[in-house]
N, C-alpha and C positions, 0 to 999 in steps of 0.2 A: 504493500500500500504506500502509494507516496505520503511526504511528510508534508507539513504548509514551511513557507522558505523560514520563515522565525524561527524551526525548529533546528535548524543548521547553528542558528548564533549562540553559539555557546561561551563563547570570548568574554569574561568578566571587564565592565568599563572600566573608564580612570574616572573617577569622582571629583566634581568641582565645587567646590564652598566660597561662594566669593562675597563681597558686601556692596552692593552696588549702587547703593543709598544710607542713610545713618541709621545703621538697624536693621536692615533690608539686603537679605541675602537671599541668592541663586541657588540650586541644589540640581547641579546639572552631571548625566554621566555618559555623553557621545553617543546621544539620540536617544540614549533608556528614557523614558518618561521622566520631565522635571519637575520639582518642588520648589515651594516656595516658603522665607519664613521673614517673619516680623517679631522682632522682639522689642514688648513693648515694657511701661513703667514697673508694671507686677505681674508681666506674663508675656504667653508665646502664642503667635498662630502660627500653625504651621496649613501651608497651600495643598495639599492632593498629598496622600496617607502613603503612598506605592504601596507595593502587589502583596505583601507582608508582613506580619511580625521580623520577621529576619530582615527584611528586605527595610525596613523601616526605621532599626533598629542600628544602622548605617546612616543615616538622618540624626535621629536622635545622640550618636556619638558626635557628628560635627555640630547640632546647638550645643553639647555639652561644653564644646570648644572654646564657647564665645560667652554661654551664661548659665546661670545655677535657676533658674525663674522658672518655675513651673509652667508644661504646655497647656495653654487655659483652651484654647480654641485648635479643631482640626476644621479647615472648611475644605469641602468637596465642591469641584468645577464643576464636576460632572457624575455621572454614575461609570463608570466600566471597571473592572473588578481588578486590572494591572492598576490603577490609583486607586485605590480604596481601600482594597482589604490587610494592609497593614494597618488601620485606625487602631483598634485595638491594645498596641502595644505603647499607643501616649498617654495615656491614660488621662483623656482632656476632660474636662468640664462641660463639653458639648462638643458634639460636630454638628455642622451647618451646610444643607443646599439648599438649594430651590425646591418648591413644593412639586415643581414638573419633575425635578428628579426623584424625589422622596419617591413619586408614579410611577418613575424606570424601577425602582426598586420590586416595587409589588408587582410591576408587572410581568417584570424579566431579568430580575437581580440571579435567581438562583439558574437560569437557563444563562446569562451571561458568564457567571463565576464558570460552569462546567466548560462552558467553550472555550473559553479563554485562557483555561489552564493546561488543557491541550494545543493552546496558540503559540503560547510564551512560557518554556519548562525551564529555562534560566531563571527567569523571573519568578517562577513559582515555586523557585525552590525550598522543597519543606512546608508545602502546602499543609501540612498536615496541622500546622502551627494557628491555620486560621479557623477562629474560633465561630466563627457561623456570618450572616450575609452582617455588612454595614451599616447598621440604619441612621440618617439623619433624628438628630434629634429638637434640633429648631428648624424651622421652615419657614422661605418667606417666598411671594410674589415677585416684586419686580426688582425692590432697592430694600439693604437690611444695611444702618453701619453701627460697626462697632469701635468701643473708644480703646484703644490699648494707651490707656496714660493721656494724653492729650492731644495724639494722634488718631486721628479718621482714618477709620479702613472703611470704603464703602463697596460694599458686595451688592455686583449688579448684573439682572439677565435682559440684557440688550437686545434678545429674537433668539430666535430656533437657530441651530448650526450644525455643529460638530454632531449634539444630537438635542431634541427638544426642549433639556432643561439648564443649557450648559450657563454658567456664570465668570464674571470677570472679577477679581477683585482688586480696585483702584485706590491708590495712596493719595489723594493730591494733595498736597502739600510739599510730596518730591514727583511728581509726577511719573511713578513708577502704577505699570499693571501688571498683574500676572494673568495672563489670557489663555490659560487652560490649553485645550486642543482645538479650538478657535483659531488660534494661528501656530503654525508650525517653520522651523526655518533649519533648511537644510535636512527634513525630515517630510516622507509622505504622508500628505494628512489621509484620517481614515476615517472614509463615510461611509460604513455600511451601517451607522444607525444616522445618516444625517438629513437633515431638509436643504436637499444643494438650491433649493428657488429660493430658499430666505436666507440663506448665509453668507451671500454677498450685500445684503441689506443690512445684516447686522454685522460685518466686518467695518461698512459706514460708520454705525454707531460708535463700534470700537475707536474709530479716529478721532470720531470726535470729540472726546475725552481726552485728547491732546498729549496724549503719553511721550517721554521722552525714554523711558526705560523700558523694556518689559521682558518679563519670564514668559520666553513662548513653549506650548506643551511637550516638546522635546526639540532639541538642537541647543547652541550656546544661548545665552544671556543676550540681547539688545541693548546696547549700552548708549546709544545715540537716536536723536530725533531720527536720523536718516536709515538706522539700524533698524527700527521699527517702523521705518517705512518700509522699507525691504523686505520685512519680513512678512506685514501683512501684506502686502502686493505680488509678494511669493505663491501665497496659501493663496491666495484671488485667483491668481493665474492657472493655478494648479487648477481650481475647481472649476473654472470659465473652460479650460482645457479638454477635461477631464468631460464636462458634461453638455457640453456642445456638440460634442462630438459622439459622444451616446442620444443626444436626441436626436441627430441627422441618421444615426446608424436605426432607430425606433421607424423616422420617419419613412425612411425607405424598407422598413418591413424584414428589415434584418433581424434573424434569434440572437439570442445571447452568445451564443459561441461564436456568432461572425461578429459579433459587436466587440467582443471583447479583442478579439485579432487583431483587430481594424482599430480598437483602442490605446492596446498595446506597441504598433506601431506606431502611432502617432505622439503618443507619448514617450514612450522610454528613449529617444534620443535628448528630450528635454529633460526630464524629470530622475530619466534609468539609477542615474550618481547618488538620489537619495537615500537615506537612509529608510529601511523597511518597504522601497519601494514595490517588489517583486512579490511580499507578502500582502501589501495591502489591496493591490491592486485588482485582483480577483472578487474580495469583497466589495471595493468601489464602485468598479462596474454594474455588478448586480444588484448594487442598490440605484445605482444610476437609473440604470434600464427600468427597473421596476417603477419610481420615481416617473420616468420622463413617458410610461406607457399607464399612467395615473393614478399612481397608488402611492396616498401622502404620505401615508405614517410607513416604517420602515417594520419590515417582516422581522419577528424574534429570530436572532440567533440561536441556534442551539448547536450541542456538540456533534451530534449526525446531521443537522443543514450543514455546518460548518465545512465535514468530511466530504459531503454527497457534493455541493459546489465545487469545491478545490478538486476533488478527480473530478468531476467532470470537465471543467476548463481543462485543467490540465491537462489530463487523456488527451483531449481535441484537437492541444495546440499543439501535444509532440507527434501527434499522427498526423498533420496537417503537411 
């Protein structure tokens, strides 16, 4: 049986801890999914939980680095289960999404966790550690902020994206955001749960909040106005790319397997360089196509969709 390509990457990253604002540090590992953290007057937020106790547990040793202050806050961008299911081992005060996630949760938290731990077996390593699914325990609508000390964090869902409940969470006062998987740089974004009609509308949004920093969902840190322009003009492009060309392949009445061919070409000479590219891209399509042939909301992943997709592309394209 073939594998999906993530299950090749077994290469342990280099771990980055940088401070990229007064307090406000990066937790980046050469495309592995990034964190974010704040440390404020009497306490800690920490951005997206990674995939484990173990995995988390790696985080927690680098704030130990910088402070002794208890982590008061875990907030989740989003729901999928490589950022998440290390919560548990911060033993925060609260974790906090959006109510649209809190929804992912109940409605495909536990079909997400199973697939995704056959996605990513680096990252799950010691799966066995996590103690059952994640759940949000504050929830909010649209804007939630909190004060660490006398600093505004404001946690905000700006549209559907990456996937229906995802959030940003904005500093201003150093104009730093960390933008989840919303924006990705130098990494392929993955939309097999996304709304690609609204996520250039809320990429808008994102700008407009005028970031001059931001922690994008994986790849380096943004350290400049122009850096995060790049980065989100990156992720634009990718998904203007990615699904223009799945609705021209819809409209002429192409299946999925010729679309995906026909996608693959067109992309992998731009995009191929990315990180996770060759893994995500099977799920993108498919959600593309499904998408662009009228179907809003994104089909549950599960561990045999996951399996029965990927050989099937694949089959197609090495007999082709």
């Amino acid at each position: 049986m073939a594998n999906f390509a993530s299950t090749a990457d077994l290469e342990e990253k280099k771990i980055t801890f940088e401070e990229i604002a007064e307090n406000v540090y990066a937790y980046t590992a050469e495309g592995d999914p990034n964190s974010g953290v704040i440390v404020g007057d009497d306490g800690v937020l920490v951005m997206d939980a990674q995939a484990t106790p173990i995995q988390a547990q790696k985080l927690i040793d680098c704030i130990r680095g910088v402070t002794d202050k208890p982590i008061k806050y875990v907030v989740l961008s989003h729901y999928h289960a490589v950022r998440v299911m290390g919560a548990s081992a911060y033993g925060a005060e609260a974790i906090i999404a959006s109510q649209l996630t809190y929804d992912n949760v109940v409605e495909r938290g536990q079909q997400d966790f199973d697939s995704e731990v056959g996605r990513f077996p680096r990252l799950f390593d010691q799966v066995e550690t996590v103690p059952g699914l994640t759940w949000p325990t504050i929830t909010f609508e649209k804007k939630m902020s909190l004060w660490m000390g006398k600093r505004e964090v404001q946690l905000l869902h700006l549209g559907r994206s990456h996937t229906k409940g995802d959030i940003v969470a904005w500093i201003p006062d150093c104009k730093v955001c960390f933008a989840g998987d919303m924006v990705e740089y130098g990494a392929t974004p993955y939309t097999g749960d996304a709304y690609l009609s609204d996520w250039p509308t809320t990429l808008d949004n994102l700008m407009a909040l005028g970031a001059e920093k931001m922690i994008p969902g994986r790849g380096e840190a943004l350290k400049t106005a122009d850096e995060v322009k790049a980065g989100v003009g990156g992720t634009r492009d990718f998904l203007s790319d990615l699904f223009e060309t799945v609705k021209k392949c819809v409209a002429d009445g192409k299946d999925l397997t010729a679309t995906y061919k026909e996608t693959m070409d067109i992309m992998r000479p731009k995009y191929g360089q990315w990180v996770i590219f060759d893994h995500c891209m099977p799920f993108d399509v498919t959600r593309a196509y499904q998408e662009a042939s009228g179907q809003e909301h994104p089909q549950i992943w599960t561990a045999d969709r996951d399996r029965e997709m990927w050989l099937a592309l694949e089959r197609d394209q090495s007999a082709a």
